[in-house]
DOVEXDO-407855 format. One record per atom (N, C-alpha, C, O, CB): residue in three letters; atom name; x, y, z. Coordinates in Angstrom, 3 decimals, padded with zeros to 6 digits, m for minus. Glycine has a CB too. Example, Ala and Ser with C-alpha at 12.3 -4.5 7.8 and 13.67 -1.06 7.14 Angstrom:
! DOVEXDO-407855
(vexdren "ALA" "N" (013.190 m005.690 007.800))
(vexdren "ALA" "CA" (012.300 m004.500 007.800))
(vexdren "ALA" "C" (013.200 m003.300 007.800))
(vexdren "ALA" "O" (014.236 m003.319 008.465))
(vexdren "ALA" "CB" (011.308 m004.473 009.046))
(vexdren "SER" "N" (012.850 m002.250 007.080))
(vexdren "SER" "CA" (013.670 m001.060 007.140))
(vexdren "SER" "C" (012.900 000.030 007.870))
(vexdren "SER" "O" (013.409 001.138 008.039))
(vexdren "SER" "CB" (014.084 m000.598 005.725))
! end
This chain:
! DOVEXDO-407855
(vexdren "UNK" "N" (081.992 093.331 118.224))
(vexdren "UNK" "CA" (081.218 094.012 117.194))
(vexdren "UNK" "C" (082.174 094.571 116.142))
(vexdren "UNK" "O" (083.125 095.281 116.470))
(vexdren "UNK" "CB" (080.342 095.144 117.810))
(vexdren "UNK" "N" (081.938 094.277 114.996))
(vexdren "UNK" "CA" (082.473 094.982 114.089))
(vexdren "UNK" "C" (082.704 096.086 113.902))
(vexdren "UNK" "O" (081.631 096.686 113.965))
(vexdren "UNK" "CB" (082.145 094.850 113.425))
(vexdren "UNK" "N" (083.677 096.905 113.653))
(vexdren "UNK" "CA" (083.656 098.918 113.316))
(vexdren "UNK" "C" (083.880 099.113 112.232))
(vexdren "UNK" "O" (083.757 100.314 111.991))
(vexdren "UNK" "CB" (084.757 100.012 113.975))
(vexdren "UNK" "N" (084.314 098.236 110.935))
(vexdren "UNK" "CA" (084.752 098.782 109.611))
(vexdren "UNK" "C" (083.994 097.593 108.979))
(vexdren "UNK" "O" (083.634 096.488 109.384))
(vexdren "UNK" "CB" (086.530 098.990 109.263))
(vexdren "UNK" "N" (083.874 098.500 107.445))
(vexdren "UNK" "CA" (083.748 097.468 106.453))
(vexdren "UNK" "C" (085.141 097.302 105.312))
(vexdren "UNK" "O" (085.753 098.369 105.345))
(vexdren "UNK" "CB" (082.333 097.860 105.657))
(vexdren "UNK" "N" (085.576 096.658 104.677))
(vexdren "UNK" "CA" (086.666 096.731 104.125))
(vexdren "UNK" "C" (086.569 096.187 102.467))
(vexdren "UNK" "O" (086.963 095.031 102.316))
(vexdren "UNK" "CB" (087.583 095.982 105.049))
(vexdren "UNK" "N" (086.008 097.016 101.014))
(vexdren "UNK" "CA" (086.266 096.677 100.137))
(vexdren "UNK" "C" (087.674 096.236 099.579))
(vexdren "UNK" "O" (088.691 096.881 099.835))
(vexdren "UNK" "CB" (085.766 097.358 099.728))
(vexdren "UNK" "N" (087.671 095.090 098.796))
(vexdren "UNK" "CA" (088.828 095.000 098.264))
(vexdren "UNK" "C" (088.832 094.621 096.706))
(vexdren "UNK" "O" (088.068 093.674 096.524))
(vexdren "UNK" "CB" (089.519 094.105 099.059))
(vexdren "UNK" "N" (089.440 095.050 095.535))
(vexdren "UNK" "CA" (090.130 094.312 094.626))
(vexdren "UNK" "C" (091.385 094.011 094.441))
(vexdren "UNK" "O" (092.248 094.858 094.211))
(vexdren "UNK" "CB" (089.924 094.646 093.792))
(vexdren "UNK" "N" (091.615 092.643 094.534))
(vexdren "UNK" "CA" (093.261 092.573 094.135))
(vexdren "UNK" "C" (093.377 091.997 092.924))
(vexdren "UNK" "O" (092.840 090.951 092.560))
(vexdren "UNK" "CB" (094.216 091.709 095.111))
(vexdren "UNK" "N" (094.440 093.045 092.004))
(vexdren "UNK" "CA" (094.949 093.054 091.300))
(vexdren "UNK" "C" (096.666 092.602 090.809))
(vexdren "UNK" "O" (097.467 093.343 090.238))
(vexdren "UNK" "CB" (094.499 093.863 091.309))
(vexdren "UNK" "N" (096.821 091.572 091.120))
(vexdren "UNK" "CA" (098.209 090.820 090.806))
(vexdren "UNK" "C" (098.651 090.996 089.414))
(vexdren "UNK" "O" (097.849 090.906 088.484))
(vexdren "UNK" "CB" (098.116 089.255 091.045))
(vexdren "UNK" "N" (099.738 091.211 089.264))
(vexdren "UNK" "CA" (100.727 090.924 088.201))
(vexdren "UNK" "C" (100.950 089.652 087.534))
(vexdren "UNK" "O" (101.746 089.114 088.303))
(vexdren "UNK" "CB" (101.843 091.202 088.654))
(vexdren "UNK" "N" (100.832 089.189 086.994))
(vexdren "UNK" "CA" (101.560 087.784 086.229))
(vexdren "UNK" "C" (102.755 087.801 085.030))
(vexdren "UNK" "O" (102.891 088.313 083.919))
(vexdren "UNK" "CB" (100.339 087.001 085.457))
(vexdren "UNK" "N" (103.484 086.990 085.871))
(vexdren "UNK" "CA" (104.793 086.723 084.790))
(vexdren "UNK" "C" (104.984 086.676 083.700))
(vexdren "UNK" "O" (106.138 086.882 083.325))
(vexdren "UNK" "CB" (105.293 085.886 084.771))
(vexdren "UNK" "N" (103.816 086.349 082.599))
(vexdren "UNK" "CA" (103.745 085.737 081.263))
(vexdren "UNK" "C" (102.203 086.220 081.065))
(vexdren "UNK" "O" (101.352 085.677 080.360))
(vexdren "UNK" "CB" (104.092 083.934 081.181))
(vexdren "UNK" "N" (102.093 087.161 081.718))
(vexdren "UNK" "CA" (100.104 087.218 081.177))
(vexdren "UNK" "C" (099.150 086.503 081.546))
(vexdren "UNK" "O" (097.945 086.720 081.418))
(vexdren "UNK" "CB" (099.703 086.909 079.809))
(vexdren "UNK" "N" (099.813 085.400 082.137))
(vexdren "UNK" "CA" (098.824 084.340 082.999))
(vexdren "UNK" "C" (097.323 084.766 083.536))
(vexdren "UNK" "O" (097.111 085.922 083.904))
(vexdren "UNK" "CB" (099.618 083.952 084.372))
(vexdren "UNK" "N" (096.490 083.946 083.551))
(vexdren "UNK" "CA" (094.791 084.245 083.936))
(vexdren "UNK" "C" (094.704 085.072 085.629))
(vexdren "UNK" "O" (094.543 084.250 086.531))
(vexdren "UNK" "CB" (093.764 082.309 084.042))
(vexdren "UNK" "N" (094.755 085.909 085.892))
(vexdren "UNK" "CA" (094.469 086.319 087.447))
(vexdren "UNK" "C" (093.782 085.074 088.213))
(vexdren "UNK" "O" (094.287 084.517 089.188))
(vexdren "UNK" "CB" (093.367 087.720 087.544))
(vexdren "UNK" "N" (092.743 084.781 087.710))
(vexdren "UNK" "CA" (091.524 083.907 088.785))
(vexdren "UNK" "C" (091.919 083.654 089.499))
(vexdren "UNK" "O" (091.554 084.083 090.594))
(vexdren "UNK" "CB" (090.825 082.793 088.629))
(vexdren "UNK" "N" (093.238 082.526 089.324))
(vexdren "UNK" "CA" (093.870 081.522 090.375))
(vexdren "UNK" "C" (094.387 081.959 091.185))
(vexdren "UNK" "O" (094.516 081.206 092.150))
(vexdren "UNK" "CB" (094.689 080.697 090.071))
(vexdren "UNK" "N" (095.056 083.530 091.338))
(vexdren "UNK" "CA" (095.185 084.263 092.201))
(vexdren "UNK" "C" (093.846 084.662 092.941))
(vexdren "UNK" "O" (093.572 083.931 093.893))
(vexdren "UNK" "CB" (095.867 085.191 091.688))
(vexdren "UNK" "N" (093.099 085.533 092.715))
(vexdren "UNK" "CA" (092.109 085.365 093.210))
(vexdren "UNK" "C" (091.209 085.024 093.878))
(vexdren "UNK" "O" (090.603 085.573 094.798))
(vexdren "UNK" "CB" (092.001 085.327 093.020))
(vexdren "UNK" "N" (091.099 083.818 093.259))
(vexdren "UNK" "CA" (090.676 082.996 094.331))
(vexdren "UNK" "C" (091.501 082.275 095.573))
(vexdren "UNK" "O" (090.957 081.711 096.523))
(vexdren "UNK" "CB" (090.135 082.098 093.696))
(vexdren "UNK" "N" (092.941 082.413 095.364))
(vexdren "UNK" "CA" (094.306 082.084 096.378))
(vexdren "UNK" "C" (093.540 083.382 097.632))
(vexdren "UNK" "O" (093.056 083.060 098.717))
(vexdren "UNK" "CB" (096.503 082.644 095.391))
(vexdren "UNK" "N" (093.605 084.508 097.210))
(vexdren "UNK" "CA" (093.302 085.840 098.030))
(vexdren "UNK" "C" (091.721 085.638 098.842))
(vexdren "UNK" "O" (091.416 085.875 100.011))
(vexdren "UNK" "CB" (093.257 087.318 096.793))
(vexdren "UNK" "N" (091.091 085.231 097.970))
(vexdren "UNK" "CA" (089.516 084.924 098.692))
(vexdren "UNK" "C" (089.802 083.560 099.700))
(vexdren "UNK" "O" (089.008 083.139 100.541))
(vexdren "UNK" "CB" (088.072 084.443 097.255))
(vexdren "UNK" "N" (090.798 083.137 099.467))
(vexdren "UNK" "CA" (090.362 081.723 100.315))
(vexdren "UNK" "C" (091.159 082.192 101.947))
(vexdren "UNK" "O" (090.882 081.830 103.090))
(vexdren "UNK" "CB" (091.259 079.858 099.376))
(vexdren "UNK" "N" (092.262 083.166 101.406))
(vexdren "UNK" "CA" (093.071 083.918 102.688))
(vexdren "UNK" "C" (091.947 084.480 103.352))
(vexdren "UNK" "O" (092.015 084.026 104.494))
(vexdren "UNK" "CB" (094.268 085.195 102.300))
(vexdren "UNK" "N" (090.772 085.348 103.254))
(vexdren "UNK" "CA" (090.126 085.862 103.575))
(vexdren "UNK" "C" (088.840 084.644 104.484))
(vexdren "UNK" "O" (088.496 084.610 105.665))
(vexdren "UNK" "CB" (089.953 086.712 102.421))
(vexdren "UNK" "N" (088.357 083.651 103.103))
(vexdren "UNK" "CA" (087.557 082.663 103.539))
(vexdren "UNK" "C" (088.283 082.116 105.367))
(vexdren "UNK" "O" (087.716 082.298 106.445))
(vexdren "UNK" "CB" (087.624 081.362 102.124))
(vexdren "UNK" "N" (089.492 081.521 105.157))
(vexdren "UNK" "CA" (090.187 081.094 106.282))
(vexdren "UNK" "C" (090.362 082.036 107.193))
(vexdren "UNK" "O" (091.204 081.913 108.082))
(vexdren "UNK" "CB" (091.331 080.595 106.004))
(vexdren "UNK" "N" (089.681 082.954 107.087))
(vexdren "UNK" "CA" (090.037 084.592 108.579))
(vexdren "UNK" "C" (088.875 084.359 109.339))
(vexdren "UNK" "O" (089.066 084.693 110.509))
(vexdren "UNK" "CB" (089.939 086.817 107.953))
(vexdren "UNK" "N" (087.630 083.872 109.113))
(vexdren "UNK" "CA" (086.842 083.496 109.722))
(vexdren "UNK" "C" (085.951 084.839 109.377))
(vexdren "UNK" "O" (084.781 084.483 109.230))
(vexdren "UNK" "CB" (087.277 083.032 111.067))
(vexdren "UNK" "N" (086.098 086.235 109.200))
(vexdren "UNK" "CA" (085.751 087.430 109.564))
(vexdren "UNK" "C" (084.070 087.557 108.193))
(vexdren "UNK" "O" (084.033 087.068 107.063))
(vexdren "UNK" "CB" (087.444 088.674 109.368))
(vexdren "UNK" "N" (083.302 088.115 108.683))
(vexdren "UNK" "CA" (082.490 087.807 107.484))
(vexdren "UNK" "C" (082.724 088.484 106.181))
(vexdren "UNK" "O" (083.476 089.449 106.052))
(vexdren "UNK" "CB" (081.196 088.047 107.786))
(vexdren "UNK" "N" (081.981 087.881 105.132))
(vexdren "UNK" "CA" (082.399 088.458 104.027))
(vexdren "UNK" "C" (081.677 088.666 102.812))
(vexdren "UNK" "O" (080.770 087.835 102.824))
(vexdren "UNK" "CB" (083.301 087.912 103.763))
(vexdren "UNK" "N" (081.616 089.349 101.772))
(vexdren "UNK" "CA" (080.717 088.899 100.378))
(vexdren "UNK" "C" (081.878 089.312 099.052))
(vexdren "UNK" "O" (082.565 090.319 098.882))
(vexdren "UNK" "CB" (078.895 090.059 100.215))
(vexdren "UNK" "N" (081.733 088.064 098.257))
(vexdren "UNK" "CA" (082.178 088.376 097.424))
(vexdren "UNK" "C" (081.575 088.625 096.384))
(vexdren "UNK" "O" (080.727 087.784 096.086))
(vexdren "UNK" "CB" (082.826 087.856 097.340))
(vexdren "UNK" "N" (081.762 090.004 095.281))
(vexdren "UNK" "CA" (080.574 090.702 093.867))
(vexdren "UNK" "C" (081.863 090.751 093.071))
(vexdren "UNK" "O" (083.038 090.582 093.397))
(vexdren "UNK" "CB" (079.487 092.686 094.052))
(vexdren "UNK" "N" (081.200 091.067 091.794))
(vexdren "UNK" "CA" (081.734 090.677 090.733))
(vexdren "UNK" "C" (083.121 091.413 090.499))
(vexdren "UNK" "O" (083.887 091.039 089.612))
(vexdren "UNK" "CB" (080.779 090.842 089.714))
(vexdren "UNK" "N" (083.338 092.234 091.148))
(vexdren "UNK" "CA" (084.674 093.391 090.559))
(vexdren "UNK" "C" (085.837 093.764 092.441))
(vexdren "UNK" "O" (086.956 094.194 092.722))
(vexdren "UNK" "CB" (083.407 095.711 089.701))
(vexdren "UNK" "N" (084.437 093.169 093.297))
(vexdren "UNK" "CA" (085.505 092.863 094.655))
(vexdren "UNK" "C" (084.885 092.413 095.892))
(vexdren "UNK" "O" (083.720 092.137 096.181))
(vexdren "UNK" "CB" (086.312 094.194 095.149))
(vexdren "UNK" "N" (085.917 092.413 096.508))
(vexdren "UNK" "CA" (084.853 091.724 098.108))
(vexdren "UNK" "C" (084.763 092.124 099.004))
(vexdren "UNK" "O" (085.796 092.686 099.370))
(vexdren "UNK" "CB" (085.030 090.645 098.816))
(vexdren "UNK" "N" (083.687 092.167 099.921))
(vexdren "UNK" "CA" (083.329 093.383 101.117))
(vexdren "UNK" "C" (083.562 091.847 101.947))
(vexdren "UNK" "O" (083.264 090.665 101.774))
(vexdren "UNK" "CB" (081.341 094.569 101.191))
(vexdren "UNK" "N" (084.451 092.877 103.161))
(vexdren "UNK" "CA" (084.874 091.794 104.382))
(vexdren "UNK" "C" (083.959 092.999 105.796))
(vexdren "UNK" "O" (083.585 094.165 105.675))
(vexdren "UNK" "CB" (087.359 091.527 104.590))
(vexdren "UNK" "N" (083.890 092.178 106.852))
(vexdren "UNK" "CA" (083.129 092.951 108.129))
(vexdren "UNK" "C" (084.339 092.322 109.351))
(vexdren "UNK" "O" (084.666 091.187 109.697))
(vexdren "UNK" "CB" (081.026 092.287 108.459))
(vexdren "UNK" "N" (084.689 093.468 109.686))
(vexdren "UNK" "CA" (085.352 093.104 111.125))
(vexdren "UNK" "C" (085.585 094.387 111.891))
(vexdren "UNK" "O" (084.771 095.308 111.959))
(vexdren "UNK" "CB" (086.843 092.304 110.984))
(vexdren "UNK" "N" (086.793 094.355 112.467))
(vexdren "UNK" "CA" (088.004 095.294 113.232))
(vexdren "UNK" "C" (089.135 095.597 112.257))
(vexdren "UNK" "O" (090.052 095.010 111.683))
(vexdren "UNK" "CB" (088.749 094.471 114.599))
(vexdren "UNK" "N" (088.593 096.830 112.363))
(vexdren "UNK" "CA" (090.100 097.262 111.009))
(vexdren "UNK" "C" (090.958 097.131 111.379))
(vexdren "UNK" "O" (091.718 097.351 110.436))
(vexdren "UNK" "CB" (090.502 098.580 110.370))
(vexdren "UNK" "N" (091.663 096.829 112.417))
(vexdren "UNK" "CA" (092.772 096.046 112.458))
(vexdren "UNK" "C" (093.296 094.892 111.843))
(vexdren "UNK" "O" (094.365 094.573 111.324))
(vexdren "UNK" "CB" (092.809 095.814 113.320))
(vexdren "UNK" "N" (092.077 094.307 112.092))
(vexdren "UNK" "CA" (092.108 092.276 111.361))
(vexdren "UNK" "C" (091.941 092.709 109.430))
(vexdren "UNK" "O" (092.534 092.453 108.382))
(vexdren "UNK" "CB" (089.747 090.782 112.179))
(vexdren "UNK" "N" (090.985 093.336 109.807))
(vexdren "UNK" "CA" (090.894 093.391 108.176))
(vexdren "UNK" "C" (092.725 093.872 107.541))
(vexdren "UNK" "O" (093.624 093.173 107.075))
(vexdren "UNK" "CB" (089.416 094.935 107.676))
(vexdren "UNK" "N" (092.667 094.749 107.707))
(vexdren "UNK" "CA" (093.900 095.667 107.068))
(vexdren "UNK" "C" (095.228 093.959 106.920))
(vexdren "UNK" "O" (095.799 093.535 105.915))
(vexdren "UNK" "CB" (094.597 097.501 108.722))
(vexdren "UNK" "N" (095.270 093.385 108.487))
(vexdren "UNK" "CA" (096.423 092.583 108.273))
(vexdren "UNK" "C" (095.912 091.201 107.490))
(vexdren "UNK" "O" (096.673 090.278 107.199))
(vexdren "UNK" "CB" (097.159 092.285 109.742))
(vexdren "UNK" "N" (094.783 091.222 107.265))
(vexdren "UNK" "CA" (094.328 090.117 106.220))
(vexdren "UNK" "C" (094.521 090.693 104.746))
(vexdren "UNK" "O" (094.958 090.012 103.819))
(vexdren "UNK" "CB" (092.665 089.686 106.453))
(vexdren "UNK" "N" (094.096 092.194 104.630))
(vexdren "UNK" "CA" (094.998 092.242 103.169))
(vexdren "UNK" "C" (096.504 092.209 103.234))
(vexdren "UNK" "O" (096.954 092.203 102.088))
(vexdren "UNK" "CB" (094.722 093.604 102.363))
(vexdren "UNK" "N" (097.485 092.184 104.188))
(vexdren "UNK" "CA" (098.350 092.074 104.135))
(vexdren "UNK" "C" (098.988 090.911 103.370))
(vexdren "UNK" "O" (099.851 090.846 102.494))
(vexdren "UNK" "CB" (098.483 092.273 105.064))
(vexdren "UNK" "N" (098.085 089.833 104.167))
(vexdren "UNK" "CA" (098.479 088.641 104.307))
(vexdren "UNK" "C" (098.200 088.029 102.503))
(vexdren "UNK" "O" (098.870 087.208 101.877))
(vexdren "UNK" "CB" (097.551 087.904 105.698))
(vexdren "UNK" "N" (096.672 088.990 101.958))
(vexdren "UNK" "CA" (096.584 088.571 100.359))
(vexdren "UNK" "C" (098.025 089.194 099.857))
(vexdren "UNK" "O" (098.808 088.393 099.347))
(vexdren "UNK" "CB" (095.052 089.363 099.401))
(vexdren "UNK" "N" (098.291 090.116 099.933))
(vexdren "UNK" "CA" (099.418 090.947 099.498))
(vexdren "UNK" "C" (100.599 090.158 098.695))
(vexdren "UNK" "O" (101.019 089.969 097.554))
(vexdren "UNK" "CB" (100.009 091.619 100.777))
(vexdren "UNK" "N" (100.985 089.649 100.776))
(vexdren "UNK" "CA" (102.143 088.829 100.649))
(vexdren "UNK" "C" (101.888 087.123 099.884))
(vexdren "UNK" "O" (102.881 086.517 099.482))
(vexdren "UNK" "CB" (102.700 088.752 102.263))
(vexdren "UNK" "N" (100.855 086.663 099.793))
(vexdren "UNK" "CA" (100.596 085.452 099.116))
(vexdren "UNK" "C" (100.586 085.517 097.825))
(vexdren "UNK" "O" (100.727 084.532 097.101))
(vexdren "UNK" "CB" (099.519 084.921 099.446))
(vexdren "UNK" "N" (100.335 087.250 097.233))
(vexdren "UNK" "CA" (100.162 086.559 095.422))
(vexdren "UNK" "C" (102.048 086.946 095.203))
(vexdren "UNK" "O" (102.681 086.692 094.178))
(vexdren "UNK" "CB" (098.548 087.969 093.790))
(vexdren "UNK" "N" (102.478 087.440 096.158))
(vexdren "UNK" "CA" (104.329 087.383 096.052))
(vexdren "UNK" "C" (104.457 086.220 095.836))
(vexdren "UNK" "O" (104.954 085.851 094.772))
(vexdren "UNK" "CB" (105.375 087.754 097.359))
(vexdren "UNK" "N" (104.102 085.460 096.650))
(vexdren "UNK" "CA" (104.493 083.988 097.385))
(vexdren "UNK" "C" (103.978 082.974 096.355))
(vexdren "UNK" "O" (104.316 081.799 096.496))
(vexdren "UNK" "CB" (103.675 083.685 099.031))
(vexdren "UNK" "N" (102.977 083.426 095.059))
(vexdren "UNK" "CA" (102.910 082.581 094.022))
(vexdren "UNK" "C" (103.709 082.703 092.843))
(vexdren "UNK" "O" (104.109 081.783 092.130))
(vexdren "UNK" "CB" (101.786 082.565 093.682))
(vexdren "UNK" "N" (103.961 084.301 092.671))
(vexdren "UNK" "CA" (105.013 084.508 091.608))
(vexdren "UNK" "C" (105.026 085.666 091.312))
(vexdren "UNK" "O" (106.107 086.146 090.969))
(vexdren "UNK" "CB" (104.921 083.826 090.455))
(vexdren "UNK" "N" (103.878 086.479 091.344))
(vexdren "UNK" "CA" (103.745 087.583 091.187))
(vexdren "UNK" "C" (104.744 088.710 091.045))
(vexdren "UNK" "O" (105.714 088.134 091.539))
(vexdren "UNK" "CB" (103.119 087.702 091.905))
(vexdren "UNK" "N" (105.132 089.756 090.760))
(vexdren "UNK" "CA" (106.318 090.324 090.506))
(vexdren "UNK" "C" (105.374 091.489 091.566))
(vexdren "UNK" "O" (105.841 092.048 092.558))
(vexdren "UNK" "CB" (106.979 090.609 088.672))
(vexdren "UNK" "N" (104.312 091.608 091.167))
(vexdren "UNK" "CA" (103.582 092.977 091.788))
(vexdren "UNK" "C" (102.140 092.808 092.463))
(vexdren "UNK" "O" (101.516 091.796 092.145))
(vexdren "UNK" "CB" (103.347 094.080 090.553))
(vexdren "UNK" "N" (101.696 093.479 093.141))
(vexdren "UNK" "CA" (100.390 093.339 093.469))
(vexdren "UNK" "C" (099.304 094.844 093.003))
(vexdren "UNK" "O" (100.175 095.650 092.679))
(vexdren "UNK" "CB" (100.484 093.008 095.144))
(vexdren "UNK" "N" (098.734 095.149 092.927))
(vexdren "UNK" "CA" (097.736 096.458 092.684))
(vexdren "UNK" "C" (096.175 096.224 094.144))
(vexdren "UNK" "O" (095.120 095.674 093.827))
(vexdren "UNK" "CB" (096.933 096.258 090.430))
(vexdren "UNK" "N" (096.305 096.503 094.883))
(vexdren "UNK" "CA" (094.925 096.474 096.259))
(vexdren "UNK" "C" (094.368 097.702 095.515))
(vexdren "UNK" "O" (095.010 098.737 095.330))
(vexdren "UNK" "CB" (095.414 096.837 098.440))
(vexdren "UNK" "N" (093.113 097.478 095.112))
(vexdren "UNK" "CA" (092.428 098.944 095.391))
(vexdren "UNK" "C" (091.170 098.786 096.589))
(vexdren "UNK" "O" (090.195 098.046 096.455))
(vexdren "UNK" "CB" (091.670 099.588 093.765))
(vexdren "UNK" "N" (091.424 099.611 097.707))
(vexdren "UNK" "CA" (090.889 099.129 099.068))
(vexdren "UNK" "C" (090.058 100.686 099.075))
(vexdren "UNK" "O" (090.324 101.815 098.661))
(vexdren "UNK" "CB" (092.271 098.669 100.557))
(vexdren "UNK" "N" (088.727 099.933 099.910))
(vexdren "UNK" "CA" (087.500 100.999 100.033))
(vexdren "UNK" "C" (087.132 100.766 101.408))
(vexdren "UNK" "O" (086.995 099.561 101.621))
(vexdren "UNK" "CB" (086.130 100.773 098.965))
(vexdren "UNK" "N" (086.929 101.480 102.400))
(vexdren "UNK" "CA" (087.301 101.345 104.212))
(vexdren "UNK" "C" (086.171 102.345 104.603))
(vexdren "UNK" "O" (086.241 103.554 104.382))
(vexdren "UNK" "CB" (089.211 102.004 104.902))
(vexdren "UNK" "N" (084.937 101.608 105.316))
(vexdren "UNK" "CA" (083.934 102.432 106.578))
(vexdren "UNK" "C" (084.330 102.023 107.589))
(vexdren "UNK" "O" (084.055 100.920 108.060))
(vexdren "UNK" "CB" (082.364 102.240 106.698))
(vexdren "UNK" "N" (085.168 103.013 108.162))
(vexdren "UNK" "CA" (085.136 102.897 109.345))
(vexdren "UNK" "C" (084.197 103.717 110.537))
(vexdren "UNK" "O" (083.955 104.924 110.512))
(vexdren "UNK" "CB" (086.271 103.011 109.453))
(vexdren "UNK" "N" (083.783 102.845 111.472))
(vexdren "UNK" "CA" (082.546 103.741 112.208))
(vexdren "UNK" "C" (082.852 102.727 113.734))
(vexdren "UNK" "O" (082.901 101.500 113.817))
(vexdren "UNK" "CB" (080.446 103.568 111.229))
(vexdren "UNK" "N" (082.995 103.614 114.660))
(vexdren "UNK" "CA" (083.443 102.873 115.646))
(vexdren "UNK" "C" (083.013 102.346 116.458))
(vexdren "UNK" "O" (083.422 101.385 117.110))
(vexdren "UNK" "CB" (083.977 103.196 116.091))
(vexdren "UNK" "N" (081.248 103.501 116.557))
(vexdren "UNK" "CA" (079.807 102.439 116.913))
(vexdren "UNK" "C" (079.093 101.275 116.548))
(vexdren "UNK" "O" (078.052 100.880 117.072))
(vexdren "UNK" "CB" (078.906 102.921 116.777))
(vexdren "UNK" "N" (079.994 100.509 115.196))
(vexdren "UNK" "CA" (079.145 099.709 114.915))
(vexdren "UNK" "C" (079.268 099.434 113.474))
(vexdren "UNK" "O" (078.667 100.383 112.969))
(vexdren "UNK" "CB" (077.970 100.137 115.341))
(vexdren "UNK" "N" (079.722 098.642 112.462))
(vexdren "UNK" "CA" (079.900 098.481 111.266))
(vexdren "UNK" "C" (078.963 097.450 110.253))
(vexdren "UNK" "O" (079.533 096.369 110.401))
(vexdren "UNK" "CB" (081.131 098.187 111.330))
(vexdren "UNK" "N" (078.149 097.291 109.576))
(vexdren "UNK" "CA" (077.354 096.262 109.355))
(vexdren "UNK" "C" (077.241 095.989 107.784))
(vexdren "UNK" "O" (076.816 097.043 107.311))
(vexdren "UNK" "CB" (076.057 096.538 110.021))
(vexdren "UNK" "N" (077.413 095.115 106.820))
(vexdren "UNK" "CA" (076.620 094.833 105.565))
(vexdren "UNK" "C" (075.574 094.811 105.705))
(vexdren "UNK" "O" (074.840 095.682 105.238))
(vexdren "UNK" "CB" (076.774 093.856 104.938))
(vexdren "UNK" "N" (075.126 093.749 106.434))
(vexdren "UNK" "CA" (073.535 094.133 106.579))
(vexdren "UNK" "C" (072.945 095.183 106.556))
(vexdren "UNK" "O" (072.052 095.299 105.716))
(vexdren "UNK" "CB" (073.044 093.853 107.515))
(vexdren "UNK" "N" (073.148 095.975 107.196))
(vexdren "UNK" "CA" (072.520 097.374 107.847))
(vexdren "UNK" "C" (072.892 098.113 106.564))
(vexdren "UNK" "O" (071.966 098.872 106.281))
(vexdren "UNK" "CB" (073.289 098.099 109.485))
(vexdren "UNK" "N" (073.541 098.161 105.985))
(vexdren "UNK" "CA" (074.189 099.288 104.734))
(vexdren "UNK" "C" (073.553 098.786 103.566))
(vexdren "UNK" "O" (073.681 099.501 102.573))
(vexdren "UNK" "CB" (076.033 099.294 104.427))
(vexdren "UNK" "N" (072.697 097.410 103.393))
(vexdren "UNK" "CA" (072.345 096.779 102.334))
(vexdren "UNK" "C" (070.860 096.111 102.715))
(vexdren "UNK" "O" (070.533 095.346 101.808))
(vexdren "UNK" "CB" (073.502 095.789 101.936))
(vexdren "UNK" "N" (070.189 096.148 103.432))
(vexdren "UNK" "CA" (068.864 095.354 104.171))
(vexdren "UNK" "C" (067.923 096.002 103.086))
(vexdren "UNK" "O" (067.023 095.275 102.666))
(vexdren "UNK" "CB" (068.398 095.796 106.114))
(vexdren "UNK" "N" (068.030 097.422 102.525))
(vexdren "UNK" "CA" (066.751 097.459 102.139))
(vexdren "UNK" "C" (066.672 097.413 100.390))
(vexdren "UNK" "O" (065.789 097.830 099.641))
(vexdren "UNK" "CB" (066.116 098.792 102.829))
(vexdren "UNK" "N" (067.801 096.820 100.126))
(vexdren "UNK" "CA" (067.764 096.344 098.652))
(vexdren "UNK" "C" (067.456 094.855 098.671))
(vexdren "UNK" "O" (067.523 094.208 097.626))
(vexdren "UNK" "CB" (069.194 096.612 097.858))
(vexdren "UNK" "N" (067.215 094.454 099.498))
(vexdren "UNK" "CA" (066.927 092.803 099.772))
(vexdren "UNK" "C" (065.601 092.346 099.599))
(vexdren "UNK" "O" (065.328 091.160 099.783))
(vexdren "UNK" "CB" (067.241 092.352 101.219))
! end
């Protein structure tokens, strides 16, 4: 069962001013490949797991927009943690 929810925006640096997206979407696909569920909205993306997994999956975006060129990264990270039980669904069912 899940215990956290984990907002994220990442905000990468580019060398020359370059378009973010392609980062971006490099970071969503790290996440896509975690298996852990997820939604992505327009300004960031809510992941559902074990804050453990989550936390080392932003790690892992972290270290990948390095690993494209990036000089810097900027995470601005938003974290429910609840240890009975963590849900999108449940936090969002009745706007549906």
């Amino acid at each position: 069962m899940a215990n956290a929810l984990l907002s994220i925006q990442i905000i990468p640096k580019t060398k020359n001013g370059e378009n973010v997206i392609p980062y971006v979407d490099e970071a969503i696909s790290i996440i896509d490949r975690s298996g852990v569920k997820y939604q992505v909205n327009p300004l960031e993306t809510t992941m559902e797991g074990d804050l453990t997994e989550l936390f080392a999956i932003v790690e892992k975006m972290n270290q990948r927009m390095i690993e494209l060129g990036s000089p810097n990264v900027i995470s601005q990270i938003k974290v429910l943690y609840q240890p009975n039980g963590a849900s999108m669904d449940q936090l969002t069912e009745k706007y549906r």
